[in-house]
N, C-alpha and C positions, 0 to 999 in steps of 0.2 A: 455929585450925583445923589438925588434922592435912595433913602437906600427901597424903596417901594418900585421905582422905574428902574427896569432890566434892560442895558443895549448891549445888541449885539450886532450883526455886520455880516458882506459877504464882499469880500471885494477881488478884483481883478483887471484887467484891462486886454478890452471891453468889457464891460458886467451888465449893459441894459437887458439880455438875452438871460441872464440867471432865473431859473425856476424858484431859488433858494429861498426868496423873500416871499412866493407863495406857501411851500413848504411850511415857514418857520412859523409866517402871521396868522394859517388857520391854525396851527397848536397852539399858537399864543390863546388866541381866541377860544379854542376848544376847551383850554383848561385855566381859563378865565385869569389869564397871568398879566399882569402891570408891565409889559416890556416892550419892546421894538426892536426889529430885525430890520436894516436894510441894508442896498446895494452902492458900492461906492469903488467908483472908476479912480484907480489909482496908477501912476505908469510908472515904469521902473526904474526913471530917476527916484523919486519920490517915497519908495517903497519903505526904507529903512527908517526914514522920518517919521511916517505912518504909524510904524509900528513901535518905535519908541515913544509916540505921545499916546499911545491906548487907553492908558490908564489914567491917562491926566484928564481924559475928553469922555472918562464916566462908561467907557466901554467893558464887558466882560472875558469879551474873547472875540469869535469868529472864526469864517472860513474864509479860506485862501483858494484862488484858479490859478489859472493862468493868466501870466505868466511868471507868477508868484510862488509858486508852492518850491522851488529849490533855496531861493534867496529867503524864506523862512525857515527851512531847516537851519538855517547857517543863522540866523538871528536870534533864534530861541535859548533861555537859559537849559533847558530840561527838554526830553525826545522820549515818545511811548517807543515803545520793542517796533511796534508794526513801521512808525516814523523812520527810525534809524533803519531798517531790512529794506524800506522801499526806496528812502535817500528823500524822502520830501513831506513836508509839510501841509495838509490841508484845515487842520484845525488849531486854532487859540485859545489860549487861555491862563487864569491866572491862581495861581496855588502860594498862599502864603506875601501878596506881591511877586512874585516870582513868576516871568513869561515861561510858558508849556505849549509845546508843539506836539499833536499826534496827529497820527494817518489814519481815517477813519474808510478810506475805499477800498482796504481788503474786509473789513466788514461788511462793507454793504453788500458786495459782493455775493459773500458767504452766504448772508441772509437771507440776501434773494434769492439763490438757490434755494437756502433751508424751507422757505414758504412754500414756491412753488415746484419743488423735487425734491424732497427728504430723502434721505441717503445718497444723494446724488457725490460723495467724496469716495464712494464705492466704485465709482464708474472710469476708474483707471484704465491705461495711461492715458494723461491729458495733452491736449496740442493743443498751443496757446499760439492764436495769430498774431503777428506784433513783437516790438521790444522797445515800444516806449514807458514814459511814465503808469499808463493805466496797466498794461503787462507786468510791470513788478509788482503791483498790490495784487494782481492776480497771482503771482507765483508765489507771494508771501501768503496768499488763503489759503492755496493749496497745499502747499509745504504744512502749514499750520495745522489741514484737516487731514494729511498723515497721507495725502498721494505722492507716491512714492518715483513715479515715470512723469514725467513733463519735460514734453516735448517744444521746445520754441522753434516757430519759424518765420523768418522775417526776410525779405529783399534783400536788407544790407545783412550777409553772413558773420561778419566781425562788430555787429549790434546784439544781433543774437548771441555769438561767443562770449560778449562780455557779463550779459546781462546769465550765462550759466555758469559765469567763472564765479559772479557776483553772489550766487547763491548754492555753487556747489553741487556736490555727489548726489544723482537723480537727477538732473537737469541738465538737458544735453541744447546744441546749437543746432539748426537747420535751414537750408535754403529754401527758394518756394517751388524749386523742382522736385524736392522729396516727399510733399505735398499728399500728395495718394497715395506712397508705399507707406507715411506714418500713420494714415489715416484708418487703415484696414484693418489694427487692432484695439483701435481707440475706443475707450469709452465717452469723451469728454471732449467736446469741440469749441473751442471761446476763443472770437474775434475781440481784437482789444484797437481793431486798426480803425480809421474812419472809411475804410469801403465801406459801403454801403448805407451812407450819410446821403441825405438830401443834396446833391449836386455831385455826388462819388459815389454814382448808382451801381460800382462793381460788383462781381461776386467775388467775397474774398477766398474763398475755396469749396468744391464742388462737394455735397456731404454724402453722394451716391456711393462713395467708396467705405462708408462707415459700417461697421457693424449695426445688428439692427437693433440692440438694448445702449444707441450710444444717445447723449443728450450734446444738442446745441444749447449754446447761450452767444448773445450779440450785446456787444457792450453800448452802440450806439440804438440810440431806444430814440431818434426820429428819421425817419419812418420806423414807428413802432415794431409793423413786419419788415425787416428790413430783407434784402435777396437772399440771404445765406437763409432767414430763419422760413421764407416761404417755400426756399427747394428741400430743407429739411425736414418743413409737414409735410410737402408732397412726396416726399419720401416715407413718410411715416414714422417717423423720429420723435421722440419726443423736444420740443425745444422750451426754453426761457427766453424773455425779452428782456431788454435793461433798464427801463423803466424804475423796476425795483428795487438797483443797483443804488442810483439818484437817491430813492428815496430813505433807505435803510443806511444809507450814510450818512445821513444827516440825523440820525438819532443821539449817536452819544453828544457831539457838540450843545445840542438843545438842551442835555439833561445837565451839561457842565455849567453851563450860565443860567439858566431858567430852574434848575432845581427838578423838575419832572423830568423820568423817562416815556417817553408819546410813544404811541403805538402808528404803525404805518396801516393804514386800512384801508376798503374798498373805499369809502369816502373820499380820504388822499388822495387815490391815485383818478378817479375820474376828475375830482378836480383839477392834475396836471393833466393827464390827458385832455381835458377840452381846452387846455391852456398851449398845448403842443398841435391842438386841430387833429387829434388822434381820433380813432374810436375802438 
């Protein structure tokens, strides 16, 4: 590989649906970098092979989906704190030769908040809907930004059990019947489920029970207003959308292979927005 031309990658199976390669090619661009980001459908035969030729095929790292991000923690020589807390891998990279796995979606997370509701880790206790993958980078922000009550509630109750055994004192288990009585002194409402996904039009719980200084946030960001976050303005709530989630995680990985740390800006995000059919 020239050492002038940067490649980097997003791969998954399916990957034609990835934003990432938008994301990545207007920073390339913006900050007039020599490199290449793109998308590459790999299936999980195939996985482990991928990722031991990396470096042979001039790549610098990447990011990992589904259904990839577990079989990468298990491949990597080295694992950031947030990687090993949430059990899985969404970013690559290379240190010394050496393959390096971190979790960069409790960051994103984080930061979408920090943009669009600062001090928003004040707004204790938090109920987090879910107990899959995107749920543990959630609990691993939280925990990280010193909330202390987080509350999981999930259908499967021994999903939720594990995922509080998984991270301990402050983190209790819930079904979806206890739903409203946790909800009443919440500050903090995050859907981590895909209700509320284009063809999963549910409401993943009702936010009329909320206190009136509590904030939503929806992890699934198409339908941008998704139903939890429109019964939640109409309630009067303040909410966040996830949009910013997507794009705030994908900062560190650009700055690990490209050398620049890129800022997420209004620019960014209407360009995914008109790439989502948002407004």
């Amino acid at each position: 590989m020239a050492e002038g031309s940067k490649k980097a990658f997003v791969t998954g199976h399916p990957i034609a649906h990835s934003r990432s390669p938008k994301i990545h090619g207007h920073w390339l661009a913006k900050y007039g970098i020599d490199g290449s980001y793109r998308a590459i459908d790999v299936a999980p035969a195939n996985f482990a092979e991928f990722v031991q030729t990396l470096e042979a095929n001039g790549y610098r790292g990447g990011n990992v989906t589904i259904p990839h991000k577990e079989a990468a923690f298990a491949l990597v020589a080295r694992r950031d704190d947030a990687a090993e807390s949430i059990g899985a891998v969404n970013t690559l990279w290379f240190e010394d030769g050496t393959l390096c796995g971190g979790n960069t979606d409790a960051h994103g997370f984080a930061a979408n908040l920090d943009e669009h509701a600062p001090g928003w880790a004040g707004n204790s206790p938090a109920v987090v809907l879910g107990a899959g993958g995107a749920s543990r980078a959630v609990i691993h922000a939280l925990i990280e930004r010193g909330v202390s009550d987080i509350r999981i509630v999930n259908r499967t109750l021994a999903r939720a059990r594990e995922l509080a055994h998984r991270f301990g004192s402050g983190v209790s288990a819930h079904g979806v019947a206890a739903t409203g009585e946790l909800l009443a002194d919440a500050g903090l409402l995050i859907n981590t489920t895909a209700l509320g996904m284009h063809g999963n039009e549910g409401l993943s719980a009702d936010p009329m029970g909320l206190p009136d200084h509590a904030l939503v946030t929806d992890l699934v960001y198409v339908p941008l207003a998704t139903p939890l976050l429109a019964a939640a303005r109409a309630r009067g709530l303040k909410t966040v959308d996830g949009l910013g989630m997507l794009l705030h995680q994908a900062v560190p990985g650009f700055e690990r292979w490209f050398g620049v740390r890129p800022e997420v800006t209004a620019e960014l995000r209407r360009i995914i927005l008109a790439d989502i059919g948002a407004k």
